[in-house]
C-alpha positions as CSV (number, residue, x, y, z in Angstrom):
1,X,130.0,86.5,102.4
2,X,126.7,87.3,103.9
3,X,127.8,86.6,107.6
4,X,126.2,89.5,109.9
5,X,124.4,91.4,107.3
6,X,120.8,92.2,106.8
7,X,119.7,89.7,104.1
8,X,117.4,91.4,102.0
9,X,115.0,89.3,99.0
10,X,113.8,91.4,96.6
11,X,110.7,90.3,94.3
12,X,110.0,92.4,90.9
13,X,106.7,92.2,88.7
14,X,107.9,90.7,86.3
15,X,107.2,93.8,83.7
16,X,109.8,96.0,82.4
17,X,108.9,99.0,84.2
18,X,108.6,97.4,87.1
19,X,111.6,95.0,86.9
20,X,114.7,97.5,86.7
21,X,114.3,100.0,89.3
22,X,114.2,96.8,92.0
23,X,117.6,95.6,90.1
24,X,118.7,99.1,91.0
25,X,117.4,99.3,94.3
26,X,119.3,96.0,95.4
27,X,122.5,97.4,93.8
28,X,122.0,100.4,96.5
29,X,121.2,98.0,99.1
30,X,124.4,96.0,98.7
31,X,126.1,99.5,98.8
32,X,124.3,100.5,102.2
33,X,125.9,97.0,103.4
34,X,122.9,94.4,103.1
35,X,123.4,91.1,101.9
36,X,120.5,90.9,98.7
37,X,119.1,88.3,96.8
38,X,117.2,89.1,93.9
39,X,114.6,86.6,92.9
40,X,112.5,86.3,89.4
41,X,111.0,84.8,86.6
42,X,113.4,82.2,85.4
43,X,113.4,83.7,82.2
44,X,114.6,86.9,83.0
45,X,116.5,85.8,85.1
46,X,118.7,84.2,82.7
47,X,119.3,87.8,81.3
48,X,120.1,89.4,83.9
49,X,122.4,86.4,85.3
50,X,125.6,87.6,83.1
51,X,125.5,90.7,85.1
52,X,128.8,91.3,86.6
53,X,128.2,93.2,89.5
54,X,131.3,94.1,91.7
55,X,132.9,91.7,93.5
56,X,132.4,93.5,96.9
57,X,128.7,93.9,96.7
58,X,127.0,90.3,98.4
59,X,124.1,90.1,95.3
60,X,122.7,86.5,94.7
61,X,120.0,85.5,91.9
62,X,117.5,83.1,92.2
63,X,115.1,82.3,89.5
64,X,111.4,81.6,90.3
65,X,109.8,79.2,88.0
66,X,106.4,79.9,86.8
67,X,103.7,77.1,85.5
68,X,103.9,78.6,81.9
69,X,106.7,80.3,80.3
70,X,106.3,84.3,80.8
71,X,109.3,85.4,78.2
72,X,110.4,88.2,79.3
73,X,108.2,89.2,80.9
74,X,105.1,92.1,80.3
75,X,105.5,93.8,77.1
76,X,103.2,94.5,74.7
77,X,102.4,91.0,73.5
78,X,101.5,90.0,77.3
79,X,98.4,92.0,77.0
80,X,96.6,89.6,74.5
81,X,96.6,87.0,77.4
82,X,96.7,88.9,80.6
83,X,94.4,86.4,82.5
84,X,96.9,83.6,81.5
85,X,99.9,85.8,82.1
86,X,98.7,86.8,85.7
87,X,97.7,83.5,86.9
88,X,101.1,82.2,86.1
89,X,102.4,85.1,88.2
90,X,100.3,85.2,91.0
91,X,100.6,81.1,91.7
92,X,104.2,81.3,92.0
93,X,103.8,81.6,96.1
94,X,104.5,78.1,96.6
95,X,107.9,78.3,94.3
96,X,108.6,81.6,96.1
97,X,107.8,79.7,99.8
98,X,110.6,77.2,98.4
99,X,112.6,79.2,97.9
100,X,113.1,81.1,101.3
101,X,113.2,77.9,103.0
102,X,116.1,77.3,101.0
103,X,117.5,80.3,101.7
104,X,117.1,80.3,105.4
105,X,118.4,76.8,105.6
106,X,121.9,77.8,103.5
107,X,121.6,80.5,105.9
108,X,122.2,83.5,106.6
109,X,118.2,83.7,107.4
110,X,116.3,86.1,105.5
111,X,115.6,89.9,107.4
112,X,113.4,91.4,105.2
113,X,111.2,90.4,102.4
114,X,110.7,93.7,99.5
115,X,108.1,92.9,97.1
116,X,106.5,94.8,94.3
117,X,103.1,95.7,95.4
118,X,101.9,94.3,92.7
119,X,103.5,90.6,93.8
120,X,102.4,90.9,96.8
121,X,99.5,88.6,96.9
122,X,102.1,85.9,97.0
123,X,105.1,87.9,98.7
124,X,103.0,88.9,101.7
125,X,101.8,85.6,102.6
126,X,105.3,83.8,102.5
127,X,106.6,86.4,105.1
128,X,104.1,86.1,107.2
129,X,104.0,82.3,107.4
130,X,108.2,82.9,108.1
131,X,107.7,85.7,110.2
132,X,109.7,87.5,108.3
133,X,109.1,91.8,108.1
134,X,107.7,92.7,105.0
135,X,108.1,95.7,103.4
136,X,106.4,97.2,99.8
137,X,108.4,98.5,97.2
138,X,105.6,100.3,95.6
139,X,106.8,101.6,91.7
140,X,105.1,104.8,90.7
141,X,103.9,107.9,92.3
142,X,103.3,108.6,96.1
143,X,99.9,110.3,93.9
144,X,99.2,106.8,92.6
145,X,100.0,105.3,96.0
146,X,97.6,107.5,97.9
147,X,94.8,106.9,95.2
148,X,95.3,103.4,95.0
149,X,95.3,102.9,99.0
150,X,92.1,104.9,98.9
151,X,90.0,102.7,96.4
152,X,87.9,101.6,99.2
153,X,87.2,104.7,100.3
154,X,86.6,105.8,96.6
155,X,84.6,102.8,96.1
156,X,82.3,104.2,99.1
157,X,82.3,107.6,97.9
158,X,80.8,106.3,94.8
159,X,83.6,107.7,92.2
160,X,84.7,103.7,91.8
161,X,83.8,102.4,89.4
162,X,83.2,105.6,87.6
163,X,79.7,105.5,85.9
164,X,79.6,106.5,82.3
165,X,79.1,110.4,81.7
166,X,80.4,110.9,85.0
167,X,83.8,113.1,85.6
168,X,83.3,114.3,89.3
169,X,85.5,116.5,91.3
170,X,87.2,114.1,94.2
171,X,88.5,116.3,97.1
172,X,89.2,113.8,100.4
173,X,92.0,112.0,99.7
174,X,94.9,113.1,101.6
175,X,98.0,115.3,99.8
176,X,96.1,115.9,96.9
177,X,93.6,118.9,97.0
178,X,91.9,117.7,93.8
179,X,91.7,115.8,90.8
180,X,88.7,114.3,88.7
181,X,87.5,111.0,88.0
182,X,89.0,111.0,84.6
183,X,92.5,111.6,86.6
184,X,92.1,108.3,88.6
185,X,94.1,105.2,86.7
186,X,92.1,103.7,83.6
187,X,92.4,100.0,84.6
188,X,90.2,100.6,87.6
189,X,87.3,98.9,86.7
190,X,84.4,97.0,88.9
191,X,86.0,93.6,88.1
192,X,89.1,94.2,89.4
193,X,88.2,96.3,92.5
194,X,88.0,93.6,94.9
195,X,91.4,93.3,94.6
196,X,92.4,96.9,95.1
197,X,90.7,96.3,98.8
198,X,92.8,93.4,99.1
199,X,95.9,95.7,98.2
200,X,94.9,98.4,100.4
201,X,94.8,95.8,103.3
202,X,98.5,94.7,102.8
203,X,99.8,98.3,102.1
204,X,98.2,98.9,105.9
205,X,100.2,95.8,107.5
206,X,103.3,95.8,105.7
207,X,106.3,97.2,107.9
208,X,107.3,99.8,105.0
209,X,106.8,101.3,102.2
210,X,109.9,101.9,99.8
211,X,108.0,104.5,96.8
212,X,110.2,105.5,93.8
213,X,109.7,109.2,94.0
214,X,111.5,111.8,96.3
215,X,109.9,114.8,98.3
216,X,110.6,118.0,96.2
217,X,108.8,116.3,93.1
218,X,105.2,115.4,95.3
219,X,105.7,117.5,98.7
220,X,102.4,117.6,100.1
221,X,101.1,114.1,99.1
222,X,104.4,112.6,100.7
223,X,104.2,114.7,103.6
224,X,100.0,113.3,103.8
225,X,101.2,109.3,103.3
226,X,104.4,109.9,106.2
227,X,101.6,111.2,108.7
228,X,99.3,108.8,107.3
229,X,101.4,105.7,108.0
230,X,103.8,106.6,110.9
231,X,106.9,107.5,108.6
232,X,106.6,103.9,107.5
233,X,106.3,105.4,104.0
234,X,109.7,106.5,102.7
235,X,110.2,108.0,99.2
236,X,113.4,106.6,98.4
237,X,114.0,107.4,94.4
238,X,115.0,108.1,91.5
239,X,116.4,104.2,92.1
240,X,118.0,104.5,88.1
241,X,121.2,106.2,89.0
242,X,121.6,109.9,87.7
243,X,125.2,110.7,88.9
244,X,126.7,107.9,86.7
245,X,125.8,105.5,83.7
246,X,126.2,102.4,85.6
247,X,127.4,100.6,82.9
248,X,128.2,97.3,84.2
249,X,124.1,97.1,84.0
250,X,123.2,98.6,80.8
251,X,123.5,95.2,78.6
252,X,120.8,93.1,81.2
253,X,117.9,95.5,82.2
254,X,116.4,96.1,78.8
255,X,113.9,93.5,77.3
256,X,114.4,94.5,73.6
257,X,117.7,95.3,72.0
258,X,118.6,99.1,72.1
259,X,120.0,100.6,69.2
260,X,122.7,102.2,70.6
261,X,123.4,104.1,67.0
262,X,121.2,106.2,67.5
263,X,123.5,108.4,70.4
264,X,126.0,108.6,67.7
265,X,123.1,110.3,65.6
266,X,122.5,112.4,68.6
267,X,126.0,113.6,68.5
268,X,125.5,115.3,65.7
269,X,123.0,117.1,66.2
270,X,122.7,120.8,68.1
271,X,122.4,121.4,72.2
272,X,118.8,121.7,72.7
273,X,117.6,121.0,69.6
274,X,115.8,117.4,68.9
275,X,112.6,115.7,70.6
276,X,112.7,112.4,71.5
277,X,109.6,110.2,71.1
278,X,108.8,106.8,72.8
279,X,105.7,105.4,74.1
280,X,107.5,102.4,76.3
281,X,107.2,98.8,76.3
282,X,103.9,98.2,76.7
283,X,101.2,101.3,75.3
284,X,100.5,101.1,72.0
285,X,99.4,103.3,69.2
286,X,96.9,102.4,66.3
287,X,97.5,102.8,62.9
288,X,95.9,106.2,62.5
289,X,97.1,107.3,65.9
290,X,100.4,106.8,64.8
291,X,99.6,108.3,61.0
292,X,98.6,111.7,63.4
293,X,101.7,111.7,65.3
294,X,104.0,111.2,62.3
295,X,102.4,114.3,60.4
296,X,102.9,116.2,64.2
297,X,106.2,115.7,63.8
298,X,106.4,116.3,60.5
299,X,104.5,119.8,60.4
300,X,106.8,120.8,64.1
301,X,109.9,120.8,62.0
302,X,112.4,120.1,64.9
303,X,114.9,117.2,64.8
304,X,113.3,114.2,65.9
305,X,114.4,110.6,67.5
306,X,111.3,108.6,67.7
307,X,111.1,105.1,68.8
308,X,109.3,102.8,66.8
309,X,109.2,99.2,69.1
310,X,110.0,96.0,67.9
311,X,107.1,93.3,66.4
312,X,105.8,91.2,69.7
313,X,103.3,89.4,67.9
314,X,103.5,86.7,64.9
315,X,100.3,87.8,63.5
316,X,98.2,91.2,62.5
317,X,97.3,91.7,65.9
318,X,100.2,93.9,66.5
319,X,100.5,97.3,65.2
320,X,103.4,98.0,64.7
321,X,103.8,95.3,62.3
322,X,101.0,97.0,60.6
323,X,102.6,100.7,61.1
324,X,105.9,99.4,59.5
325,X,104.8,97.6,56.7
326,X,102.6,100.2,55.7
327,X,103.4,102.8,53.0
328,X,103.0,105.5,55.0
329,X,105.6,104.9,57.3
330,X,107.8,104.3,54.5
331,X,107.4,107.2,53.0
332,X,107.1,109.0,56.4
333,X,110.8,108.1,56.8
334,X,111.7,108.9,53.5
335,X,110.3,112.6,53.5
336,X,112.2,113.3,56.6
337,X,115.6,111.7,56.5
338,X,117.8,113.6,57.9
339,X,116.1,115.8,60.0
340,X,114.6,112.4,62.1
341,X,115.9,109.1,62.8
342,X,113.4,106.5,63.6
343,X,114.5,103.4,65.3
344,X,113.4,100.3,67.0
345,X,114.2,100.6,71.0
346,X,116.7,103.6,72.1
347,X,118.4,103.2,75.4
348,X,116.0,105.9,76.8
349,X,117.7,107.1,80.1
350,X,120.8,108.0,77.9
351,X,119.0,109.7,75.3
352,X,117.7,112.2,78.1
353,X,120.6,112.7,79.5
354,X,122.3,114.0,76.0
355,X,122.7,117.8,75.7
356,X,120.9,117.5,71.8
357,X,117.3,116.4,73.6
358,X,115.2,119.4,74.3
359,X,112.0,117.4,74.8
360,X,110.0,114.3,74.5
361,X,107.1,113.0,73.6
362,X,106.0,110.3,76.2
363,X,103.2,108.1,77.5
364,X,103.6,109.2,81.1
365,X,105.0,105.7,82.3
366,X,106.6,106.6,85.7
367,X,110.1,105.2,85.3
368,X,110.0,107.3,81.8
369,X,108.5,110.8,84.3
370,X,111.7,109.7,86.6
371,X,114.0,109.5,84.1
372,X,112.6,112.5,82.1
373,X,112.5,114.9,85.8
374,X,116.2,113.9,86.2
375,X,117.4,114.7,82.9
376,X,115.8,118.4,83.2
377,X,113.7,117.6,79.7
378,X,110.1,118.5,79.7
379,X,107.0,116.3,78.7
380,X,104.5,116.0,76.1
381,X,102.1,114.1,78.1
382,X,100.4,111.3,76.4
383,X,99.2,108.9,78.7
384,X,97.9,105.7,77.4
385,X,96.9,103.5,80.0
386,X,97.0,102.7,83.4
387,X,97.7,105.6,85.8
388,X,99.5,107.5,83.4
389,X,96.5,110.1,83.4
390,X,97.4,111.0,86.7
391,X,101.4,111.5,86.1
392,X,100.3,113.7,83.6
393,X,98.6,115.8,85.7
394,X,101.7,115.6,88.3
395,X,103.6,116.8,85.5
396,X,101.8,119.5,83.7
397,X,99.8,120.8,86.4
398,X,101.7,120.6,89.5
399,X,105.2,120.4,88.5
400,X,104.5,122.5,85.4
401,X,107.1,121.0,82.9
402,X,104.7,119.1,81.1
403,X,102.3,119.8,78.6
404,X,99.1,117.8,77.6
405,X,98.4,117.1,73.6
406,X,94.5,117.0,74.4
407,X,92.0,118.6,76.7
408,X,90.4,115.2,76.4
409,X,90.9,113.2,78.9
410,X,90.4,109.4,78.0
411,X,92.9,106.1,77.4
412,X,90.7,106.3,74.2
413,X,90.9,110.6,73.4
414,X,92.3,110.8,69.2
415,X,95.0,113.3,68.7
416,X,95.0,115.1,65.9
417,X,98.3,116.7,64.2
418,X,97.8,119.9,65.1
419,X,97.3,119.2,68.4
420,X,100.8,117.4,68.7
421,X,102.5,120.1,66.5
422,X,101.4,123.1,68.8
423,X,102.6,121.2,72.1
424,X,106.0,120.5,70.4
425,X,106.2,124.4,69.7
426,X,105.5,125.4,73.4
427,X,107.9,122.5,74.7
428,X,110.6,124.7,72.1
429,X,109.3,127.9,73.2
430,X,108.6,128.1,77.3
431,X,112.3,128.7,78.4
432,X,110.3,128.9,82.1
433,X,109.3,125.5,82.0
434,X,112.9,124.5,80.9
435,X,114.3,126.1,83.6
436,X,111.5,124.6,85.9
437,X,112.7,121.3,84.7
438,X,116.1,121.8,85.4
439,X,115.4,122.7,88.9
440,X,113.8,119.4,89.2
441,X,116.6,117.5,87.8
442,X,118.8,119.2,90.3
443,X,116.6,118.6,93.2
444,X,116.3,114.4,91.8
445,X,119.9,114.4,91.6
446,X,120.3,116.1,95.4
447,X,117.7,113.5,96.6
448,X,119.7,110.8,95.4
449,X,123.1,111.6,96.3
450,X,124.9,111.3,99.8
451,X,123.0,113.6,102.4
452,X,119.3,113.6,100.3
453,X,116.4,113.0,101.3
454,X,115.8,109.5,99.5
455,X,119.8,108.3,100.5
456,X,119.1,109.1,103.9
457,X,115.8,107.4,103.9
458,X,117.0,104.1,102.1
459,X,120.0,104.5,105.2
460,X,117.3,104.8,107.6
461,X,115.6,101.2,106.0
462,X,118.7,99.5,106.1
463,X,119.5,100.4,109.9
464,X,115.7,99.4,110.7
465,X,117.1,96.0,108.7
466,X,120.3,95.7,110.9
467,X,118.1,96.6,114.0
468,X,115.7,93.8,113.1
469,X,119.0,91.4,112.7
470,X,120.5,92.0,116.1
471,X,116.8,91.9,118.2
């Protein structure tokens, strides 16, 4: 089946934001006519193994097995033992070196290894030792990607790590005319910025650079990465698809049950009426934090779906075990029945996509931006951690279809009720930013389809494969 295709191997993270949009990619690969194998964490693996792609697609899965189990990979409950959870993902070179032996030896031979940047201590070296192109799939922003690549020029610079009291004005890195130091991602801290040089180094000698964004959405910092890297760096997103549901894939790409109920709640409600709430897999609120929102929403008096994920820890330490068996959020739900429906895990890209949604609440995850831009819904930015400060200032400064909750700018910033309540009126109120957002969606969905920008890139990448194949 694979005889005289390029035979791609695609590595995830094994996280949930980072996980599904490679799924997706390989799906367009096999489309484009590559041969794909799709290789992670034994245990997700085992979910997504009962996906019954189409028959005429040449997909394999191969699982990679870790020292320790890693579940399903990073949600929530993986960030009380990231050290333990990241060595077991980053010694899984030698499993993954097994592996494309194998492969090559059942033949066809492996053309191109994709790996998440963030596997790519492990990825990079296999290919190399095989000889074997090597190309990033890198999973957020071509902002992120540019501010990342530049750490050790930050570094330098002296904005990394950022001192406390400081917020200074950063102006040299290329495609983006400014941001501040509180814009830069929150995890970048002095212990782990030894390996952002290292990253920086295998961004510069990979072969490509697949980024899940597309050109109208970050123009100038694309254009500043293309020149920056010899068109090596090719926006090639949204990956989710966003002219059809795909539903042969909906049942294996989530990590926590959806409750699909809630679209049938959604149904009855009016076009353009309800905000949809959801912080992803992996952010979390406090106790009070949440107590603020819920009076937000209470006091906005719009419809509301909000998202309330499931328990990931046996003990107090999570909480939203706390948030659910408190009183509050009892009588919370109580109070406005009817005019909200609060539910465990929502199959998100769907609930964008229904005419009822008018906005939503949201952490800033990318894939969440993505899916978000493509619906035409605007944001009320939230970020939480990571680089989700910086895709809120993509969203609500450059793309202007977001708006912030807080002037504050800190993973740590309180938001009080009032605060969330007067951003839900002027998500309700600005019908320019609607109509901004819808010119967005229609530029993601023109990216995307036969003829865009990203389709023709992804075209371009699989001809470089097949070029690669016949040399």
């Amino acid at each position: 089946m694979f005889a005289g295709k390029p035979h791609v191997v695609l590595v995830p993270y094994p996280a949930q934001g980072h996980f599904s949009p490679v799924v997706f990619l390989g799906k367009k690969l096999a489309e484009l006519g590559c041969a794909v194998t799709i290789a992670n964490v034994v245990s997700i693996h085992e979910q997504i193994k009962v996906w019954d792609f189409p028959s005429e697609l040449d997909i394999r899965l191969e699982p990679l097995h870790p020292a320790v189990d890693l579940s399903k990979g990073v949600l929530a409950a993986a960030e009380a033992d990231l050290i333990r959870f990241s060595r077991a993902v980053y010694d899984l070179g030698g499993e993954f070196k097994n592996l494309i032996q194998a492969l090559n030896d059942s033949g066809p031979r492996v053309t191109v290894i994709i790996s998440d940047h963030y596997a790519g201590s492990w990825c990079a070296p296999v290919a190399s030792e095989f000889g074997i192109p090597y190309a990033v799939y890198w999973p957020g922003s071509a902002a992120w990607f540019a501010v990342e690549y530049h750490a050790p020029l930050l570094i330098s610079e002296g904005d990394l790590p950022i001192k406390d009291g400081e917020d200074r004005e950063i102006t040299y890195i290329p495609g983006i005319d400014s941001i501040k130091q509180s814009d830069l991602p929150w995890h970048y801290t002095e212990a782990v910025l030894e390996y952002f040089r290292a990253g920086a180094e295998r961004l510069k000698a990979s072969s490509w650079i697949l980024c899940n964004t597309f050109h109208e959405l970050e123009p100038k910092v694309v254009d500043a990465m293309k020149k920056l890297f010899n068109d090596k760096f090719l926006p090639i997103g949204p990956l989710f698809p966003v002219l059809d549901d795909h539903g042969d894939l909906k049942s294996v790409l989530s990590f926590l049950k959806e409750d699909r109920e809630c679209l049938d709640w959604l149904d009855t409600q009016e076009p353009d009426s309800v905000l949809y709430v959801a912080f992803g897999s992996i952010a979390k609120l406090s106790q009070e934090e949440f107590e603020e929102l819920a009076l937000g929403l209470e006091a906005s008096k719009v419809p509301f779906l909000l998202t309330v994920r499931p328990p990931q820890f046996v003990d107090e330490a999570d909480t939203t075990v706390l948030v659910k068996n408190s009183d509050f959020y009892k009588n919370f739900v109580e109070r406005t029945k009817g005019r909200g429906l609060a539910v465990s895990w929502a199959p998100q890209r769907e609930v964008l996509a229904h005419r009822a949604v008018a906005g939503f609440v949201s952490h800033c995850g990318w894939n969440s931006v993505l899916e978000s831009v493509s619906s035409g819904v605007p944001i009320i930015c939230w970020p939480r951690i990571y680089e989700q400060g910086l895709n809120r200032k993509i969203m609500a400064e450059s793309c202007r279809i977001g708006v912030e909750v807080s002037d504050v700018r800190s993973s740590d910033a309180f938001v009080k009720r009032e605060e969330i309540a007067e951003a839900i009126a002027r998500i309700f109120s600005d019908k320019a930013r609607k109509a901004r957002a819808r010119e967005f969606r229609d530029a993601a969905r023109k990216a995307a389809a036969p003829g865009g920008g990203s389709r023709n890139n992804l075209m371009l990448f699989t001809d470089l494969c097949s070029t690669d194949t016949r040399s």
